[in-house]
C-alpha positions in Angstrom: 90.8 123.2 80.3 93.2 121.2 78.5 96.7 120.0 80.1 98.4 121.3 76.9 97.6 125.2 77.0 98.8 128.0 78.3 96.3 129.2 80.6 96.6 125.6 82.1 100.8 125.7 82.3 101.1 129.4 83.2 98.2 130.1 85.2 96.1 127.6 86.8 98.7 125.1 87.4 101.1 127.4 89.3 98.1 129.3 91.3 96.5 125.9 92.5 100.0 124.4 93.7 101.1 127.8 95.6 98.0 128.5 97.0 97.7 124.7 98.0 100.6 124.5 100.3 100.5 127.8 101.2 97.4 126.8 103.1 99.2 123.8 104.0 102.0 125.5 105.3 98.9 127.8 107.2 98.3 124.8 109.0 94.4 124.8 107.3 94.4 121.4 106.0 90.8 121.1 105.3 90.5 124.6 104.1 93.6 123.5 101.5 91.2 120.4 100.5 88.2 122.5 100.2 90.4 124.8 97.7 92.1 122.1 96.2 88.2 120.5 95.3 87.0 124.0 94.2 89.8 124.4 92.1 89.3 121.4 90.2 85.9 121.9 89.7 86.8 125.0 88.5 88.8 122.8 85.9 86.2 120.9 84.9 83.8 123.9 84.4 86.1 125.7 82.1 85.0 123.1 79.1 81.0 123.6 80.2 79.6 125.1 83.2 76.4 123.4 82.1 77.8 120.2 84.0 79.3 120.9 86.8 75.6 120.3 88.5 75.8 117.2 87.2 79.2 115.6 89.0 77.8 117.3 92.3 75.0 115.1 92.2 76.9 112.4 90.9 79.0 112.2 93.9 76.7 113.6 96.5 74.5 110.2 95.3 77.2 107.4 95.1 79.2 109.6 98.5 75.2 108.5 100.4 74.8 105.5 98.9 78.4 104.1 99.6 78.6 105.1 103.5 75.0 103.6 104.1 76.9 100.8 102.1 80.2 100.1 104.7 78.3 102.2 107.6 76.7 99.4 109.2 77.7 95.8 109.3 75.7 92.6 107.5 74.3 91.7 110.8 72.9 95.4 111.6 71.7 96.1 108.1 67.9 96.0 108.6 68.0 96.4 104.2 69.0 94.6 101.1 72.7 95.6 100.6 72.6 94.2 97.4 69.5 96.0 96.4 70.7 99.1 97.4 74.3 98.4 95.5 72.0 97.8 92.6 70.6 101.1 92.8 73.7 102.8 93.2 75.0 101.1 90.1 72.1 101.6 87.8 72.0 104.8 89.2 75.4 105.0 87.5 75.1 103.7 84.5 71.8 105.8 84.2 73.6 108.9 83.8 76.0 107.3 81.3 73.5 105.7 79.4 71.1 108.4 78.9 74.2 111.1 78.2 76.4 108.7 76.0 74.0 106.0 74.3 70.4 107.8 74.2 71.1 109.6 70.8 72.7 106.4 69.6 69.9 104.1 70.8 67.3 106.0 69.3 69.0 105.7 65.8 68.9 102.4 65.5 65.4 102.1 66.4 64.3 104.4 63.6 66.8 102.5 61.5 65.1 98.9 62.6 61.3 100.2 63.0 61.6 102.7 59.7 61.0 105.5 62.0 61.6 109.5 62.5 62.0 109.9 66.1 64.1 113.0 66.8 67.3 112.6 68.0 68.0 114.7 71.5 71.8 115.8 70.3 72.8 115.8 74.0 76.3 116.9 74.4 78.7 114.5 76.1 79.4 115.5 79.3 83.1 115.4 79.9 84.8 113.0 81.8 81.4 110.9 82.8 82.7 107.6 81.5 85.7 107.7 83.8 84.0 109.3 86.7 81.3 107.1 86.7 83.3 103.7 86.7 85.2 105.5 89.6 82.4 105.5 91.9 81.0 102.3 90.8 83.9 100.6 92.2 83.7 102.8 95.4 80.4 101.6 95.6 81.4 97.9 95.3 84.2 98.0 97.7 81.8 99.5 99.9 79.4 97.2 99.8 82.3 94.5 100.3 83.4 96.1 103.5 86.6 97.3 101.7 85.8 100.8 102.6 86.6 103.0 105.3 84.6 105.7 106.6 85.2 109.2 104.7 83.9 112.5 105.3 81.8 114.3 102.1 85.3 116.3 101.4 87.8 113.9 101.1 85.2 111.5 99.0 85.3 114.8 96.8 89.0 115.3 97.0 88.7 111.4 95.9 86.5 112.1 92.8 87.4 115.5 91.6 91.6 115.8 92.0 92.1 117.5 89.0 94.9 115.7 87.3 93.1 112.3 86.9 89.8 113.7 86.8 88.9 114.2 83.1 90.5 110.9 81.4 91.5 108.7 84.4 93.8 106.9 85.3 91.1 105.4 87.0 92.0 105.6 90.3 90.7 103.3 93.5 90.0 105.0 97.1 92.3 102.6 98.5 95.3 104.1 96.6 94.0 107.8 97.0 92.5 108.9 99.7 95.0 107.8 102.3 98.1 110.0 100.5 95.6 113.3 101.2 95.7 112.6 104.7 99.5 112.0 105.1 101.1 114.9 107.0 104.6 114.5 104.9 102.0 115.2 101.8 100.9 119.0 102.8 104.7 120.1 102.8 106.3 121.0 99.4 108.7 117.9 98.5 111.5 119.4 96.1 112.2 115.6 94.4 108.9 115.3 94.2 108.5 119.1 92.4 111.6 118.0 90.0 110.3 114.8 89.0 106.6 115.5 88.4 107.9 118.6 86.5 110.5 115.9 84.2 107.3 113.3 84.1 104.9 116.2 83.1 107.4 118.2 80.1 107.8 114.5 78.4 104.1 113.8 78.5 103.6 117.4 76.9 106.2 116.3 74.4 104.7 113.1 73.9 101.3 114.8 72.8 101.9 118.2 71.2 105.2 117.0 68.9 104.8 113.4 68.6 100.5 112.6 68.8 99.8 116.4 67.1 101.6 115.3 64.4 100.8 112.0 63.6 97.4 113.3 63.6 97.5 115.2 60.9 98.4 112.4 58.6 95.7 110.0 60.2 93.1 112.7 59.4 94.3 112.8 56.0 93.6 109.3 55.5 90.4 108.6 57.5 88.3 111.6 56.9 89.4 113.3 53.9 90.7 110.6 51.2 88.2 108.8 48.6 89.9 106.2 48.3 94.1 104.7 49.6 96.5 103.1 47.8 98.3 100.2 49.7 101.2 102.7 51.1 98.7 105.4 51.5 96.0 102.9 53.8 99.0 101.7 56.1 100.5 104.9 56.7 96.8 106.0 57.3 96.3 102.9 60.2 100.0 103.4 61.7 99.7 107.2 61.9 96.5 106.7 64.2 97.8 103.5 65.8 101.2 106.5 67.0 99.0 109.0 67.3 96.5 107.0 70.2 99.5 105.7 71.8 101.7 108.7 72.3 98.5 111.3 72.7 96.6 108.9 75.4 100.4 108.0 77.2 101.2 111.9 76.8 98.2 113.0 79.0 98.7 110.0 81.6 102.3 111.2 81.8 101.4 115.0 82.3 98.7 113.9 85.3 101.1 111.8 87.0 103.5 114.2 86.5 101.1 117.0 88.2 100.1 114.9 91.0 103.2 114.5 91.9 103.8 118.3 92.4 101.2 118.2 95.0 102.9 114.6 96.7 100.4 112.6 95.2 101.2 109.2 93.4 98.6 107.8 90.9 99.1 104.7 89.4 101.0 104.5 86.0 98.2 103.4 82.9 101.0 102.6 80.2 104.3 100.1 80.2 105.2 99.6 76.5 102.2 98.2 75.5 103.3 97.8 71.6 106.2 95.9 72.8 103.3 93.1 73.7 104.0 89.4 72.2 99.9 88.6 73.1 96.9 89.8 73.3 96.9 89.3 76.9 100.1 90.9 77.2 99.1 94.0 75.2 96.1 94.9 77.6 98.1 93.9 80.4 100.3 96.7 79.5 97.8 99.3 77.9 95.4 101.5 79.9 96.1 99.4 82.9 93.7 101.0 85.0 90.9 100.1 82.6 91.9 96.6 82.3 91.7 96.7 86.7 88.5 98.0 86.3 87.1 95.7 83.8 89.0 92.6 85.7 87.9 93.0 89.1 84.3 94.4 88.2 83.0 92.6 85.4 85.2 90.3 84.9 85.5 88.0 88.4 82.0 88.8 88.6 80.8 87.1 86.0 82.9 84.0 87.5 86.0 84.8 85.8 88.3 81.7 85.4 86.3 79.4 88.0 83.3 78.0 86.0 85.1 76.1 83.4 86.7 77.2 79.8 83.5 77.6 78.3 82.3 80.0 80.9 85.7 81.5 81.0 85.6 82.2 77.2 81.9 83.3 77.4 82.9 86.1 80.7 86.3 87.1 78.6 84.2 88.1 75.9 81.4 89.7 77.2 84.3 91.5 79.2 85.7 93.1 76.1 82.2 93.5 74.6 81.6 95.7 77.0 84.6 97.4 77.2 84.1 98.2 73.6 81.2 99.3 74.2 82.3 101.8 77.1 84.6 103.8 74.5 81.5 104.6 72.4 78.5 104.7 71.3 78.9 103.6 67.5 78.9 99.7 66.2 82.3 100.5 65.2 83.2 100.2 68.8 81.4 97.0 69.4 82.9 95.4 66.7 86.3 96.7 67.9 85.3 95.2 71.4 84.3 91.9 69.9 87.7 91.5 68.3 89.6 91.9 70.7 86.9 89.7 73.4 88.0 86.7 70.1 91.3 87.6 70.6 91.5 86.8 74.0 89.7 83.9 73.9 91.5 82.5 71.0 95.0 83.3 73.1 93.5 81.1 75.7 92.4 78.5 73.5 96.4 79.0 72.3 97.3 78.4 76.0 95.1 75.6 76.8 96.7 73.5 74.0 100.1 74.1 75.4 101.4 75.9 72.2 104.3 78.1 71.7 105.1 80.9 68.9 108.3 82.4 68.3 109.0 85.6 70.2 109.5 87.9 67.1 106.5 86.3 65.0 104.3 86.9 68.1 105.2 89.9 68.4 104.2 90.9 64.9 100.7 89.1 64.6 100.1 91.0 68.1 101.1 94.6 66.8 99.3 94.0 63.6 96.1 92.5 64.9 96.1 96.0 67.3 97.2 97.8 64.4 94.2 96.7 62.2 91.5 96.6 65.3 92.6 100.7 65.6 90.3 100.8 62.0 87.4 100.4 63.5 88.2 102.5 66.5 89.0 105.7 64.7 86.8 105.7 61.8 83.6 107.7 62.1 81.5 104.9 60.4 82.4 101.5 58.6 82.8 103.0 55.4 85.7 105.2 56.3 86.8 102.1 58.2 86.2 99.7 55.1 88.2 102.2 53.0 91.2 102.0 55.0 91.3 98.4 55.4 90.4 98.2 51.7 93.6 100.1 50.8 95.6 98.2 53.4 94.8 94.8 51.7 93.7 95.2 48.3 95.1 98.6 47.3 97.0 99.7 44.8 100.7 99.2 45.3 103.2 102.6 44.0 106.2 102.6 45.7 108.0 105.6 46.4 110.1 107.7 44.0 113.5 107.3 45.9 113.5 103.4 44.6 113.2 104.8 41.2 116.8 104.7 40.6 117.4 101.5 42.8 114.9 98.9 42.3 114.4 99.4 38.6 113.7 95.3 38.1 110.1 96.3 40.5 108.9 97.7 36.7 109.5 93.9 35.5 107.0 93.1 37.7 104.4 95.5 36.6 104.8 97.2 40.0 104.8 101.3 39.7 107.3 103.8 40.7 107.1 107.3 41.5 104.9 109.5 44.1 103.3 107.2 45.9 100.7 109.9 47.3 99.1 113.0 47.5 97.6 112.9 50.4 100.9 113.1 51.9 104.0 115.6 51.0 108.1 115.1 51.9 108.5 111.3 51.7 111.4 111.1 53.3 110.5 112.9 56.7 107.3 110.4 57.0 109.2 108.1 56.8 112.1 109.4 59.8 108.9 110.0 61.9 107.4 106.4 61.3 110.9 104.9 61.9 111.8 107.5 65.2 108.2 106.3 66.7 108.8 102.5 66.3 112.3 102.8 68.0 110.8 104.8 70.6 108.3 102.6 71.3 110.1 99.0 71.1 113.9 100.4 72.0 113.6 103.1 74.7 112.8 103.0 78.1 109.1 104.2 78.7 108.4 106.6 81.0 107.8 104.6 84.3 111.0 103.4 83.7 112.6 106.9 83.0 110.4 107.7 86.6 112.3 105.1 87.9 115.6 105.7 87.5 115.0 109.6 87.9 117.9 112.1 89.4 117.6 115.7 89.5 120.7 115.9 88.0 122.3 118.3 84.8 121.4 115.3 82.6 117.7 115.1 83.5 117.3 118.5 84.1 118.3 119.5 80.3 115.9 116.5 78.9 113.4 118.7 81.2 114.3 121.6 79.1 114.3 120.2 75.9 110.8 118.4 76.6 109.3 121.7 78.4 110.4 123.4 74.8 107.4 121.9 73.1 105.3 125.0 74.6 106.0 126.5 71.3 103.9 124.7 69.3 101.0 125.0 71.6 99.3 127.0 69.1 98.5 124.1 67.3 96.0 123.6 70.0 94.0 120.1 70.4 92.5 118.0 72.6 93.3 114.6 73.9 91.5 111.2 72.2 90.2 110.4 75.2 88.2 113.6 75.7 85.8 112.0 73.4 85.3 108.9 75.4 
């Protein structure tokens, strides 16, 4: 069931809260968390039934494995914690692998070894990636003693909460659980209602007006187009590079906007990350829950900054590798991985020699370097992502028709004028979208910030309004980017 549909805004949403703290109010509390997992289960099933067996034994496994794990203390264990932590994560990363990568794997070996094994054309199961890297770092925490002990329900109140459930923000127990058990939490809270209902209606506006329709204009471009002229490859990269941004923010806005209707706070994923002046910054800034994850469970692991800079440059890498790797299973996301694990290594290099770059200039190698990396994530293979950057670099340059009459020296210069593309149709409104999205992006507040500074006053409550209005073009009905991950 996607956030952005009606049978989401107009019938499951306002069931689940009512009947939520109606049973609340009922004094059931554990019957209320018992409805509350059933409900999002329900949720999840609506894409495929066919899985829903599948995240039962999922948690059921890591739920075991993780109280054996912080049940008993190192002195009592009479077993390999580590072993068992082992199992738990390869457990893990079994499900993922076989589901994600087993189709992928097996085409590169007939491509290496010339052979004609079938592929399996399993289906991705939805939501694994981020479910999955949930309960591996339950599992870890438990194993570190950072655990307390949980019952079976709330562990699946934990896992299953439907807002976060299909594409994160990947959410720690620590952070969680406790706010289910907070008696202030089962009572409506009217601020609480207003706000999550102001956070929600801009992440809907966010991803039906804004992503939907820079969408279009990235399909155009990747999938459909030959070949791109220079105008044609960068409007191509920066429709996708808006369209990732505002779809990916839009659905982290609508679930912390829904968990807050049921007094639930889950941790914001997105602060401006385009407004980054490094690298570092920029993942600092985007899916910031991912960038925990990878941090605290790869990347410390592996020794983090502790063994020296040629082991710090090795575990930054391999960090990113992997994370590339996580998004997909296509070499186009490896390479995207290994560019960004140079990146970062290269901006600490930067740092280790005591350089400094002017604020705007690093600003604009940053945004461009993520600009360009977006290639390889979008395109369905390297030629589509070789056309694009083709165009982007070596292209053709037309420049629009409007100069005609203004910049006649260009034709001195052998440069052409007129319509610059078909791909594309009003020239002018492209380019009052391109222009509205970077001032939105660099200019306004984000939405933590707009969370922030929230009154439920006239003022907000008509943004509300306006947001909320974006319903109408719910027709146009797609998923979110990270569906596929």
């Amino acid at each position: 069931m996607l956030f952005n549909s009606y049978e989401f805004i107009f019938l499951f949403l306002p069931f689940t809260f009512f009947i939520y703290f109606y049973l609340n109010k009922k004094h059931l509390t554990e019957v209320s968390k018992v409805f509350l997992v059933f409900a999002s289960l329900f949720f999840y099933s609506w894409w495929n039934i066919a899985y829903l067996p599948l995240i039962l034994v999922s948690m059921l496994v890591n739920y075991t494995i993780g109280k054996e794990l912080s049940f008993h203390t190192k002195k009592q264990r009479t077993y390999s914690a580590k072993k068992l932590l082992t199992a738990g994560i390869v457990f893990n990363l079994g499900l993922l692998g076989y589901f994600k990568y087993a189709d992928f794997f097996i085409q590169n070996l007939n491509r290496a070894f010339h052979s004609e094994v079938a592929l399996w054309n399993l289906a991705l199961p939805l939501a694994i990636s981020f479910y999955t890297f949930q309960q591996i770092a339950y599992l870890v925490d438990s194993y570190r003693q950072e655990t307390k002990e949980y019952d079976f329900l709330n562990y699946a109140v934990f896992v299953t909460f439907f807002p976060q459930l299909i594409a994160g923000p990947i959410v720690h127990h620590a952070e969680m659980m406790p706010q289910f058990t907070k008696l202030k939490n089962k009572v409506k809270n009217y601020y609480n209602i207003t706000l999550g209902l102001f956070i929600f209606s801009m992440g809907l506006f966010k991803k039906v007006i804004i992503a939907d329709t820079f969408a279009i204009w990235a399909t155009q471009g990747f999938d459909i187009a030959k070949t791109l002229n220079m105008l044609e490859a960068w409007t191509t990269s920066l429709a996708y590079t808006f369209q990732l941004y505002f779809d990916f923010s839009g659905y982290t806005d609508m679930a912390i906007g829904i968990a807050l209707l049921f007094n639930i706070k889950i941790p914001k994923n997105f602060f401006s990350p385009y407004k980054a002046t490094s690298i570092q910054d920029f993942w600092r800034r985007w899916h910031i829950t991912l960038s925990r994850f990878l941090k605290d469970y790869i990347y410390i692991p592996l020794g983090g900054n502790r063994k020296g800079d040629v082991r710090t440059y090795m575990n930054l890498f391999t960090t990113f590798l992997l994370g590339g790797i996580w998004h997909g299973a296509g070499w186009t996301f490896v390479l995207w991985g290994i560019l960004h694990g140079f990146a970062l290594v290269t901006h600490r290099m930067w740092q280790k020699l005591g350089f400094k770059m002017n604020t705007l200039l690093a600003w604009f190698i940053t945004f461009n370097f993520i600009n360009i990396a977006w290639v390889f994530f979008r395109a369905l293979n390297f030629e589509s992502a070789m056309k694009v950057l083709k165009g982007m670099f070596m292209g053709p340059l037309v420049f629009p028709s409007v100069l005609t009459n203004d910049v006649i020296s260009l034709r001195e210069w052998g440069l052409t004028l007129g319509n610059w593309s078909k791909l594309y149709g009003d020239e002018s409104m492209m380019g009052l979208w391109f222009l509205a999205a970077f001032i939105v992006i660099l200019l306004l507040p984000n939405s933590m910030q707009w969370k922030k500074k929230f009154k439920p006053n006239y003022f907000y409550m008509t943004l509300t309004i306006l947001f909320f209005m974006s319903i109408f073009m719910l027709y146009r009905k797609s998923e979110f980017i990270y569906f596929n991950f």
